[in-house]
C-alpha positions as CSV (number, residue, x, y, z in Angstrom):
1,X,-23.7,114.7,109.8
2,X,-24.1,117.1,107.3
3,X,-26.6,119.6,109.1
4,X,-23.5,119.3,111.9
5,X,-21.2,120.6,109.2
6,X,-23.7,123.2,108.3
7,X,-24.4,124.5,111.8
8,X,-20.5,124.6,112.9
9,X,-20.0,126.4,109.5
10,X,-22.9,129.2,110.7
11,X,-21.2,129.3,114.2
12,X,-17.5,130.2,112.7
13,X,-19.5,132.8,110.4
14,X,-21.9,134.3,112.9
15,X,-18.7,134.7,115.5
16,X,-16.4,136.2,112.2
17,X,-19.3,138.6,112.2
18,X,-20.4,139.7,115.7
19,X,-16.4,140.3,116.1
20,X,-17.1,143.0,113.5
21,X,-20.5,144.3,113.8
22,X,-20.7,144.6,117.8
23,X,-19.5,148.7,117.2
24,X,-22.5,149.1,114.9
25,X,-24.7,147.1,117.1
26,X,-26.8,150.5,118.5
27,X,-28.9,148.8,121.2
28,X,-30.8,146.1,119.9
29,X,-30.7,141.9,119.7
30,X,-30.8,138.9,117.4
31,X,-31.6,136.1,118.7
32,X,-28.5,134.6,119.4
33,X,-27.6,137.8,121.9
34,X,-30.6,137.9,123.4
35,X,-30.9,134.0,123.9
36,X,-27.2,134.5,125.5
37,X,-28.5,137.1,127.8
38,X,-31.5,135.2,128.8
39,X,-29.6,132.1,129.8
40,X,-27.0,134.1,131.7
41,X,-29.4,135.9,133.4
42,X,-31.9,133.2,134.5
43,X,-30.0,129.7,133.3
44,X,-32.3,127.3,131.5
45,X,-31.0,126.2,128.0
46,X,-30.2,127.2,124.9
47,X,-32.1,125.8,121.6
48,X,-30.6,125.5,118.3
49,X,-32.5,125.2,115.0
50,X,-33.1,126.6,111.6
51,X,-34.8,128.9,110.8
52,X,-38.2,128.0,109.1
53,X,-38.3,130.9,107.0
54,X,-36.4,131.9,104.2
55,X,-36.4,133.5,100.2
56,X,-33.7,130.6,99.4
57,X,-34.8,127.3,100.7
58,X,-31.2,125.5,100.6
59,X,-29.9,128.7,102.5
60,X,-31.0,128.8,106.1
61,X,-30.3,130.8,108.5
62,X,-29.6,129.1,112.4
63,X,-32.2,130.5,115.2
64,X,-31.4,130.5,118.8
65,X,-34.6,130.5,121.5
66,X,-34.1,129.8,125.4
67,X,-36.3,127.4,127.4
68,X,-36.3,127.4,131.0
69,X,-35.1,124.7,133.3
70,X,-38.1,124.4,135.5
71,X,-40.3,124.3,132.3
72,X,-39.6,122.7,129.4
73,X,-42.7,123.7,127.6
74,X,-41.5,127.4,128.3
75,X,-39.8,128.2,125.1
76,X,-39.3,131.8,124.1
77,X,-38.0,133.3,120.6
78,X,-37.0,137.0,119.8
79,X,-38.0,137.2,116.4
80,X,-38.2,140.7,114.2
81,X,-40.8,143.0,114.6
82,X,-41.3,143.2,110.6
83,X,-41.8,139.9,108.7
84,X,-40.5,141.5,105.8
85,X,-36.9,141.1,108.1
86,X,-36.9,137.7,107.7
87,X,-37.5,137.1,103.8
88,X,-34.7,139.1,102.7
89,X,-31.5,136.7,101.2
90,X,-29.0,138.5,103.9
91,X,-31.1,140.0,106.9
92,X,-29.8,142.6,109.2
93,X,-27.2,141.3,111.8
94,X,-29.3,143.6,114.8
95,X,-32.8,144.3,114.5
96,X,-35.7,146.0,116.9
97,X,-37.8,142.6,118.1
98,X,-40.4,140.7,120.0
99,X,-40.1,137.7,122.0
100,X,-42.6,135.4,121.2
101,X,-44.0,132.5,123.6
102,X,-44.0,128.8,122.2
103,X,-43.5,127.2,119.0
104,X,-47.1,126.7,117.7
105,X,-46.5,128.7,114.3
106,X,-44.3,126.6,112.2
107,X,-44.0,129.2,109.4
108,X,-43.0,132.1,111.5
109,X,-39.8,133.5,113.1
């Protein structure tokens, strides 16, 4: 119950601040846009999780990745090109980023 709390606590805050930010926004993603675009484009589902990384351990960020329909073992994340991105307390609402294929690394994204 709690982690529900959390997440729809994240959502309210995440929407407060695309609202906002979308202006600034200069071409590029995070994951929740680009997981967005991907299921608009070619349907398949949108994942919710934490993020596995973080300098404050009871602060944790939500990550979105998209998995396709026909495959459920084709799960793709669009993570930061730097790592340095993701260890900082408040990270950058748009970043430049990679998609990355699976969810082998469990200390990465």
């Amino acid at each position: 119950m709690w982690n529900y709390f959390k997440l729809t606590v994240w959502a309210i805050f995440w929407l407060m601040l695309l609202v906002v930010m979308i202006p600034f926004r200069k071409k590029r993603d995070n994951c929740l846009t680009w997981a967005q675009r991907k299921q608009d484009n070619e349907g398949g589902y949108l994942v919710i999780r934490w993020c596995r990384t973080s300098k404050v351990r009871w602060l944790r960020w939500p990550h979105f990745l998209w998995m396709s329909d026909n495959d459920e073992h084709c799960l793709q994340h669009y993570i930061p090109k730097e790592h340095a991105h993701t260890e900082k307390l408040l990270p950058r609402p748009w970043f430049d980023g990679v998609i990355k294929y699976g969810d082998k690394d469990k200390d990465e994204n």
